[in-house]
VMD Tcl script that draws the C-alpha trace (Angstrom):
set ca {
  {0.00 0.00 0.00}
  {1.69 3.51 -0.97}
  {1.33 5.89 1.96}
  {0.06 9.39 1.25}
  {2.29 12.24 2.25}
  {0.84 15.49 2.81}
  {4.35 16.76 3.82}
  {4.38 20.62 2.68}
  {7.68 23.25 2.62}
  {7.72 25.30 5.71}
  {5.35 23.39 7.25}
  {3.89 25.69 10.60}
  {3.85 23.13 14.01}
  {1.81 25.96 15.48}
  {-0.89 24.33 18.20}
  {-4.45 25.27 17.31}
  {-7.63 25.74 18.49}
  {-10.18 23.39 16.58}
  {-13.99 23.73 17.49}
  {-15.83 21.00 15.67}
  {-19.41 21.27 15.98}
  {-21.15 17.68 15.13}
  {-25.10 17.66 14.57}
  {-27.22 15.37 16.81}
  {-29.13 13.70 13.76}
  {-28.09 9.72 13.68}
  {-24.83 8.40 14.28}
  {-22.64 8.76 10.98}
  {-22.20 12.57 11.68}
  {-20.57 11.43 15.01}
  {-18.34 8.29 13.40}
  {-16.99 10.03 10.87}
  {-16.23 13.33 12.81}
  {-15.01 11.16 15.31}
  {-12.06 9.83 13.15}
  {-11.57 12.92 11.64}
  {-10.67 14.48 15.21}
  {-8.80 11.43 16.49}
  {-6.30 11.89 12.98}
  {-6.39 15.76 14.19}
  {-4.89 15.25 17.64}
  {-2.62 12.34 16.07}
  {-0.67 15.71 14.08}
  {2.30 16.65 15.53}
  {1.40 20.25 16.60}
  {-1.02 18.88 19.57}
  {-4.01 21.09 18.61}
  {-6.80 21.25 20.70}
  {-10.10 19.86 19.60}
  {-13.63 20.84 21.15}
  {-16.30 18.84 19.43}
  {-19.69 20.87 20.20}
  {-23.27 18.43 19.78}
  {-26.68 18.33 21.45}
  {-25.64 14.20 21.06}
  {-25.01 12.53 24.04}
  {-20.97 12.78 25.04}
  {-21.65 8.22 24.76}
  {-21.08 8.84 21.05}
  {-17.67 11.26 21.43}
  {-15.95 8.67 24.12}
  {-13.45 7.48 21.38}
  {-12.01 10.63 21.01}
  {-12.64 12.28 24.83}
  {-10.41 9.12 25.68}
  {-7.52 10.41 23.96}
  {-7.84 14.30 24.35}
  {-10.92 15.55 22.77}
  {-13.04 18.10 24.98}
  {-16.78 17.19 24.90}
  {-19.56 20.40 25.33}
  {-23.00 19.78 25.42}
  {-24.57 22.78 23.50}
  {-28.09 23.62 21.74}
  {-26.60 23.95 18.08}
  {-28.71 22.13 15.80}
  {-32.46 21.44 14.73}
  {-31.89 18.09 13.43}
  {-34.57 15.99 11.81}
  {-37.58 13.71 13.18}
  {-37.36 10.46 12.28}
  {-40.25 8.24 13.82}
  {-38.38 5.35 12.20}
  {-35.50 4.75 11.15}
  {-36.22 4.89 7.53}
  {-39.32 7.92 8.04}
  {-39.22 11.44 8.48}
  {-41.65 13.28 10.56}
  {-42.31 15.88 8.31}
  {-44.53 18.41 10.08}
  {-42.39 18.25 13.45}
  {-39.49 18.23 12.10}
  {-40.32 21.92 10.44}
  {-41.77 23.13 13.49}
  {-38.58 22.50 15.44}
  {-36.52 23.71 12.41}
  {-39.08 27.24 13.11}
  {-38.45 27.12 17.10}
  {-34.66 27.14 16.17}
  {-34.79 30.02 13.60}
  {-36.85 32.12 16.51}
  {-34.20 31.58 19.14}
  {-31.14 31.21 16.54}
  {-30.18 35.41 17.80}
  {-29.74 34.44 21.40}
  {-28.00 30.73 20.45}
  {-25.55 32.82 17.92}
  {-24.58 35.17 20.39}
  {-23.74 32.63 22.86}
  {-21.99 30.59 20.42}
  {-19.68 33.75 19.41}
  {-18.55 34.36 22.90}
  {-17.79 30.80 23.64}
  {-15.47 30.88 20.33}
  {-13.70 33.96 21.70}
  {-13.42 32.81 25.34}
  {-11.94 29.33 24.02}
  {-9.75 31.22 21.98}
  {-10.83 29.24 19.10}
  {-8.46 29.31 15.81}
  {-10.94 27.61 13.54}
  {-15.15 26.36 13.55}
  {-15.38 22.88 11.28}
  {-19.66 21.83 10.98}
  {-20.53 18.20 10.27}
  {-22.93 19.88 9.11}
  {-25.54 22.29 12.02}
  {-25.65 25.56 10.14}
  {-25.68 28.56 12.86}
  {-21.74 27.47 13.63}
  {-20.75 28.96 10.41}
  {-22.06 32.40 11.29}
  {-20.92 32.39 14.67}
  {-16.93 32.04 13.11}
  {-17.71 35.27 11.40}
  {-18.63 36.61 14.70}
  {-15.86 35.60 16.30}
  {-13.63 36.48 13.16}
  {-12.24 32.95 12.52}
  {-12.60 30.72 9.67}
  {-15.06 27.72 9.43}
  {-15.13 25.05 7.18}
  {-18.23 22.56 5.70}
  {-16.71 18.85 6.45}
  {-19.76 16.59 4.51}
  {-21.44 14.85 2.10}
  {-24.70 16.84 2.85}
  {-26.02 20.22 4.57}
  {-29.44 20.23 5.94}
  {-30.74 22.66 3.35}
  {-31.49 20.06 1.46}
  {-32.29 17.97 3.69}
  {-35.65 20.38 4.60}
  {-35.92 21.09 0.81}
  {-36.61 17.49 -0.31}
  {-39.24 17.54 2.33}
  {-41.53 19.86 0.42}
  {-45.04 18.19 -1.36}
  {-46.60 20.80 -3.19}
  {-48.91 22.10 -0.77}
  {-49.38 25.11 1.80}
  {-46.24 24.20 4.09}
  {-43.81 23.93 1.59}
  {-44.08 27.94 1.19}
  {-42.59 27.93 4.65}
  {-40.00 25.77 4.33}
  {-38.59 27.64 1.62}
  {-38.62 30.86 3.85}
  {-37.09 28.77 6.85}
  {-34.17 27.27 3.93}
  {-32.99 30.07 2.79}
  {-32.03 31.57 6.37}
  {-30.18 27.84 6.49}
  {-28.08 28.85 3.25}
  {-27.20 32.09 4.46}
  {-25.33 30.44 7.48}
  {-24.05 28.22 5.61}
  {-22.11 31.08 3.15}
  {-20.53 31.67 5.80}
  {-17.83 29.14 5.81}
  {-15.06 29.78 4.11}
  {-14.05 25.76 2.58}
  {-15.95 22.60 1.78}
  {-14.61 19.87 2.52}
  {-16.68 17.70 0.43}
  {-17.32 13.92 1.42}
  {-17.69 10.96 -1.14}
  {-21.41 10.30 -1.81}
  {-22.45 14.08 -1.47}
  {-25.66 15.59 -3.03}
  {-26.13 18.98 -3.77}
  {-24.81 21.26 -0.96}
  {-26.43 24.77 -1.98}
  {-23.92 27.41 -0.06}
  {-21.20 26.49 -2.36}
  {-22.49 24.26 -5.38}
  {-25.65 24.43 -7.17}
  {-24.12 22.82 -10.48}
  {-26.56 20.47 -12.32}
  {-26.58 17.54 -13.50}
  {-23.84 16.64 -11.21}
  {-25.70 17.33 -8.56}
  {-29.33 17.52 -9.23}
  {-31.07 19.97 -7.78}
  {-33.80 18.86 -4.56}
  {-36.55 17.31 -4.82}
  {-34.32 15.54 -7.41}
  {-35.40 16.20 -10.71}
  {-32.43 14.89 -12.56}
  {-30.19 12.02 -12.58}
  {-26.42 12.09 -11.41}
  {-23.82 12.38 -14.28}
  {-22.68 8.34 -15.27}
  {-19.52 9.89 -16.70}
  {-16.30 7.93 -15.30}
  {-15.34 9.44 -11.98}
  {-13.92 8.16 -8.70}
  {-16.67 10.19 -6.40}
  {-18.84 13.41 -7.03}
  {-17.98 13.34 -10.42}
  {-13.74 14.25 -9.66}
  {-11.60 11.65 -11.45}
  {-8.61 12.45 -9.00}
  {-8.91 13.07 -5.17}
  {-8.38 14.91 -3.39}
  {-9.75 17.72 -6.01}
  {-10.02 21.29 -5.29}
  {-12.28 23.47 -6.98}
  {-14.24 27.00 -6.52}
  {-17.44 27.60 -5.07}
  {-19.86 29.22 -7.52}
  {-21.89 31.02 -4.70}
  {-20.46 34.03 -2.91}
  {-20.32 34.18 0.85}
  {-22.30 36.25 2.82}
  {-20.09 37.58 5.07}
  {-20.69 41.19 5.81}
  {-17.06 42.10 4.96}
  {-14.44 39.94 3.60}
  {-10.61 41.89 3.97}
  {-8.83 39.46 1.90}
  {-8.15 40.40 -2.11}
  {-9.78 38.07 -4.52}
  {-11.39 35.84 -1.91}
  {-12.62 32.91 -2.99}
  {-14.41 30.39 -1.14}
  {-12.95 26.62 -2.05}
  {-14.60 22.93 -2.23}
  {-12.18 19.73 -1.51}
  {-13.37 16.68 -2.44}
  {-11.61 14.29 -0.45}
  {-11.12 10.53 -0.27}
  {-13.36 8.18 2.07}
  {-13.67 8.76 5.79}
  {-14.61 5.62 7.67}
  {-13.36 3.63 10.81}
  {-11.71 0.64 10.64}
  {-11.87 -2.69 12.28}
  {-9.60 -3.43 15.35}
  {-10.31 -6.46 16.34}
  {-10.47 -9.65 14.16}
  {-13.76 -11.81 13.16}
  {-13.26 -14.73 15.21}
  {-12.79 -12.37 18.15}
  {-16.09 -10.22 17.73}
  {-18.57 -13.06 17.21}
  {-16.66 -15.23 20.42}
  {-17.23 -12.12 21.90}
  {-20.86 -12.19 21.23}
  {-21.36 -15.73 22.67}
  {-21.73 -17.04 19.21}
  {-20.06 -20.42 19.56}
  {-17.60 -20.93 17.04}
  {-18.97 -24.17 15.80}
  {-22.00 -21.56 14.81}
  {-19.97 -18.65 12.85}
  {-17.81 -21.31 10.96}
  {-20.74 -23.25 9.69}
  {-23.32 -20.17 9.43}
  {-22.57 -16.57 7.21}
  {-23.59 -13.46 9.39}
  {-26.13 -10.79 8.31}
  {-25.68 -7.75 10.79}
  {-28.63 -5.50 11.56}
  {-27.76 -2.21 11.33}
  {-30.67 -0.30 11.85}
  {-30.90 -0.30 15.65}
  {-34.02 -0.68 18.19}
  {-35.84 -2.41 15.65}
  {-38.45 -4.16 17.20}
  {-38.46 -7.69 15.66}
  {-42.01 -8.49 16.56}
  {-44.57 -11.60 17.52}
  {-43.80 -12.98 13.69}
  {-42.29 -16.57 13.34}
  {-38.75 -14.70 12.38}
  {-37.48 -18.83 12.08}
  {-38.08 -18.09 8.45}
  {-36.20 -14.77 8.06}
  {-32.74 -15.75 7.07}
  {-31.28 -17.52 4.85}
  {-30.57 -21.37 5.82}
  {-27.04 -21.22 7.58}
  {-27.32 -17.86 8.28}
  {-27.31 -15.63 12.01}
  {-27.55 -12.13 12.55}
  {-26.48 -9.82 15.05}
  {-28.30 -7.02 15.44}
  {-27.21 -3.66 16.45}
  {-28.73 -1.28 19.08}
  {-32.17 -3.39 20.72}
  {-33.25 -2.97 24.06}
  {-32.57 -5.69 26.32}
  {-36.29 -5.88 26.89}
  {-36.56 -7.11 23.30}
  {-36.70 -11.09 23.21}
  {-34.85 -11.68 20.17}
  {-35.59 -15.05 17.89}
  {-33.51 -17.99 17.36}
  {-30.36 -17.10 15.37}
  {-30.50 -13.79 16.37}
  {-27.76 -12.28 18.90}
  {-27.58 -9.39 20.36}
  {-24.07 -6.36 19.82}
  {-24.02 -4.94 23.17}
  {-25.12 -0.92 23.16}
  {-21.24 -0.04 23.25}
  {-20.00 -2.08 20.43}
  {-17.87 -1.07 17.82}
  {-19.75 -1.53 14.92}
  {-16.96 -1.59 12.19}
  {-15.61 -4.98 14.05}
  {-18.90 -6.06 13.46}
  {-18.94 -5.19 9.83}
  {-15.83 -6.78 9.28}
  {-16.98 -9.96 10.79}
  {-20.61 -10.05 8.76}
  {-20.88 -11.50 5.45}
  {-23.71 -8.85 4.55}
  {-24.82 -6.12 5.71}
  {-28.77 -4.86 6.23}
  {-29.47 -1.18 7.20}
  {-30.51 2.53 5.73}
  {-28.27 4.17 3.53}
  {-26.53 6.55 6.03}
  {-23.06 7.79 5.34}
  {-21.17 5.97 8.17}
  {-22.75 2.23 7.39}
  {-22.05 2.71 3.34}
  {-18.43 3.53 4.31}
  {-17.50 1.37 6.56}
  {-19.05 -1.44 4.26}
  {-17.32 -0.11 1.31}
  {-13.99 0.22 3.53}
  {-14.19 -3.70 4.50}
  {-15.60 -4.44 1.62}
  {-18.84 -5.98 2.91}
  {-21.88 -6.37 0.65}
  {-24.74 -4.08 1.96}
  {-28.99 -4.43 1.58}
  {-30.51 -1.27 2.18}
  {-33.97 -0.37 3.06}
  {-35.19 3.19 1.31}
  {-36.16 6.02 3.05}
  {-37.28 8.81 0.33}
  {-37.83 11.44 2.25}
  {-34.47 12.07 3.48}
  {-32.11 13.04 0.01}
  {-29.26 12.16 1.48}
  {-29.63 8.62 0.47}
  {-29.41 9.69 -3.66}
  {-25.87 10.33 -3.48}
  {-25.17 7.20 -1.03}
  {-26.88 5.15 -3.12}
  {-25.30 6.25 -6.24}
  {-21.46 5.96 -4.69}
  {-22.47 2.20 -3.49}
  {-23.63 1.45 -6.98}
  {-20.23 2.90 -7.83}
  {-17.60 1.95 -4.66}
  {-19.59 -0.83 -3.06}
  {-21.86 -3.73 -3.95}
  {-25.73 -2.56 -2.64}
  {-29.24 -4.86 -3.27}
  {-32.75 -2.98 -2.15}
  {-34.62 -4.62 0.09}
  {-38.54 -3.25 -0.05}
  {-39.75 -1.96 3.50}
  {-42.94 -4.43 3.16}
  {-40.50 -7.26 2.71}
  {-38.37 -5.98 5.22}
  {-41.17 -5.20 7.89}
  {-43.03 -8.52 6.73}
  {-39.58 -10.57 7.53}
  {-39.01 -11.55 3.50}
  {-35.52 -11.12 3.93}
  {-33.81 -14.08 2.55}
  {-33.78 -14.12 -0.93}
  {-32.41 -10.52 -1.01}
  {-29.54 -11.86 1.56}
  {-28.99 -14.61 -0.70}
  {-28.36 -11.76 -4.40}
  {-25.44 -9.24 -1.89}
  {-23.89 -12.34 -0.69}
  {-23.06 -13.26 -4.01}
  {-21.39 -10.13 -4.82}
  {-17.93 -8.87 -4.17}
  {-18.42 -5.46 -1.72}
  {-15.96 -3.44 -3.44}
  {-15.40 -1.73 -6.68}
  {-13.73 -3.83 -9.56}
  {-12.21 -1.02 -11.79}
  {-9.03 0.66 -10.22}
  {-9.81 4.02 -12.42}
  {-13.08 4.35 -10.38}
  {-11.56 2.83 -7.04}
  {-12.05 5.84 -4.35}
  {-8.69 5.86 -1.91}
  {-9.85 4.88 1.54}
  {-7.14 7.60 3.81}
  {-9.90 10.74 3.80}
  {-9.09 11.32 7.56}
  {-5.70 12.29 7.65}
  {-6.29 14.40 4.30}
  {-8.81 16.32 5.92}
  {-6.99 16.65 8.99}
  {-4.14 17.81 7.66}
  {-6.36 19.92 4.75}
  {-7.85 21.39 8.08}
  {-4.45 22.50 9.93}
  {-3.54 23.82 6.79}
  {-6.58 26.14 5.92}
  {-6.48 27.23 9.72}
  {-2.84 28.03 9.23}
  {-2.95 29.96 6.18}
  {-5.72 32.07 6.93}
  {-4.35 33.07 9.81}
  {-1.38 34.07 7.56}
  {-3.89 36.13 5.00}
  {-5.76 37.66 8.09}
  {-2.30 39.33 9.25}
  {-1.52 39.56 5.92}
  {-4.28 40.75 3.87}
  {-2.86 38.71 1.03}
  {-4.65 37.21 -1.46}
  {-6.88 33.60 -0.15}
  {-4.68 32.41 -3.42}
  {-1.78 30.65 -0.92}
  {-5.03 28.54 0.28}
  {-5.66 27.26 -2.99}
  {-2.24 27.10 -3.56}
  {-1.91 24.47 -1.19}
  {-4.96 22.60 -1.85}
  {-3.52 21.96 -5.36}
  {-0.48 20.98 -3.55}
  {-2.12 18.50 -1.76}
  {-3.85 17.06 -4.86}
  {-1.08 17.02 -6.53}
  {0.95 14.82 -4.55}
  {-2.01 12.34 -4.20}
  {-2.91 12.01 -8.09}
  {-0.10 8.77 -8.46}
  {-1.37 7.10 -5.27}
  {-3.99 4.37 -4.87}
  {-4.76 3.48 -1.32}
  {-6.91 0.53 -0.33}
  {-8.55 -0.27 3.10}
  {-6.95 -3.97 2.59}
}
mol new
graphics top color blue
foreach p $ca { graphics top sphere $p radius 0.5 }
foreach p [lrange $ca 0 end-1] q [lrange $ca 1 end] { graphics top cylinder $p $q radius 0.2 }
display resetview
């Protein structure tokens, strides 16, 4: 495997400040920030990372364990989702509303936290009102996703009396968002309106286009990481840097990987081992799924188990089913499972792309974020559909059966995306922090930025890194 070097002339060791706010919605915001911070405090300068999230401090103990500082803080409206795969539409507007009505007294807070922290640089994964409160504190922030939740509460709209309102309520979302300065773009991102509104790429929402099929390794870049120019100003009041432009990385894969190996993790389980070597493993990713009164005897394939992720004790599970304790790391488990069976959220389509594990996905249309996951496991990954009336009914076998047969990883090296995204970013991160603290004494041109950002895709173009 060729290791990719980042390694820049004059490189500043300069300890930073790094506030990373993290949105509460689902877990993949927290896994993937998660590794992004833990490559952040593995740099040499021994920055300082706050991570900021109305999610429970459970989710941040990976990286509180080696130096991360957890703060509980009101920072983000999130989404309802009743299920795991359904979207409460009408709530999940109102709360958006409540948000927008106290956003004044949350942004002033959030400004004079930044200043008494001392804080160098504001990175959103991916709650809006962070963004403006760096330009109230006069520090840079910087996009790190494959999604904002503009679109998120755009794609929710049906044609009728409320959708009049949510366009009101979005476009106070975009203006935070112009705030931040860089976008550091994810694989498997959909349109992201503050800094890229270019169709057919990225369709605009409710999706009324297809993505381009054109060969490309991810968001239709053939070499990553690739830097390119937002097409939508910023709306800071006053920018005092020359030809400021605000700049989009797209950036290899971000994912945790396995620690621990397969025979450990299902002996771990209680799964006696003269069960996993005779029987493939399906794992469950959906969590708290109530499995029902059903016969569920006829749910899996024949020689088949499954460990699900995330139910209550209270939940008598069926015969062949084991239960991943609530603090399980769940890319050991996807390492150890022959397929896995979940939504299309970013952290379970890249840590099955990473180990290269088959995935069956249940849709849930109301949340867009799924069109671009979808299309980059068509592209990275190997991905089957699995109705929800087959899946709630328990007619899961057959579709078990098609993704076991295929290979969980992309075939064609020209399309292969490199699997390293969180160092890049991290270092991409203490860079942009860096320079602009350069420009701001400066008042040079935000050119050295993109200067470096071609830098780093230059020296990445030759390499092709694999998770195995």
């Amino acid at each position: 495997m060729v290791q990719l070097t980042l390694e820049i002339a004059g490189e500043n060791n300069k300890s930073l400040v790094f506030c990373y706010y993290v949105s509460g919605h689902g877990w993949g915001h927290a896994t993937r920030a998660n590794q992004i911070i833990s490559d952040i405090l593995k740099l040499p300068a021994n920055h300082t990372v706050y991570v900021i999230s109305n999610a429970s401090e459970f989710i941040f103990r990976g990286v509180t364990a080696v130096g991360a500082i957890y703060r509980q803080a009101d920072i983000d409206a999130g989404v309802v989702q009743p299920l795991a795969y359904t979207v409460d539409r009408s709530q999940t507007i109102a709360n958006l509303k409540h948000f927008i009505e106290r956003r004044p007294k949350i942004l002033a807070a959030e400004i004079d936290w930044l200043k008494q922290v001392k804080a160098d640089c504001v990175v959103c994964d991916a709650p809006f009102l962070p963004c403006a409160a760096a330009t109230g504190a006069r520090i840079p922030s910087a996009i790190a996703s494959n999604f904002t939740f503009d679109e998120v509460y755009t794609g929710l709209c049906e044609g009728d009396e409320i959708d009049d309102e949510i366009y009101d309520l979005v476009e106070k979302v975009v203006a935070d968002y112009r705030n931040a300065d860089l976008l550091v773009r994810l694989p498997g991102a959909i349109r992201i309106p503050s800094f890229n509104d270019t169709e057919p790429l990225v369709p605009a929402t409710p999706i009324t286009g297809t993505f381009s099929e054109y060969k490309s390794v991810v968001n239709g870049m053939i070499n990553i990481p690739s830097v390119s120019i937002s097409n939508v100003p910023s709306s800071k009041p006053t920018v005092n840097l020359p030809s400021y432009e605000r700049t989009i990385v797209d950036v290899p894969l971000v994912f945790r990987k396995y620690h621990n190996d397969r025979e450990t993790v299902l002996s771990d389980l209680n799964i006696p081992k003269h069960i996993y070597e005779t029987h493939k493993v399906l794992l469950l990713s959906f969590g708290g799924q109530n499995l029902g009164e059903g016969d569920w005897s006829k749910t899996l394939p024949d020689k088949w188990i499954c460990i699900v992720c995330g139910t209550p004790a209270s939940v008598n599970l069926p015969p062949g089913f084991y239960r991943a304790p609530r603090d399980a790391y769940v890319p050991d488990l996807t390492n150890a499972a022959d397929v896995v069976l979940g939504k299309l959220g970013y952290g379970t389509c890249s840590e099955c792309i990473g180990h290269r594990t088959p995935f069956v996905y249940v849709s849930r249309p109301q949340f867009v974020e799924e069109c671009g996951l979808l299309k980059l496991m068509k592209d990275q990954g190997s991905v089957v559909e699995l109705s929800r009336q087959d899946f709630e009914a328990g007619i899961w076998a057959e579709t078990i059966e098609e993704a076991s047969k295929l290979s969980g990883h992309c075939s064609d090296p020209s399309r292969s995306v490199t699997y390293n995204g969180g160092i890049v970013v991290a270092k991409l991160l203490e860079k942009f922090a860096h320079n602009w603290e350069i420009l701001a004494q400066s008042r040079n041109s935000i050119s050295e930025v993109n200067d470096t950002l071609q830098q780093i895709q230059q020296s990445s173009a030759s390499n092709n890194i694999r998770a195995q």
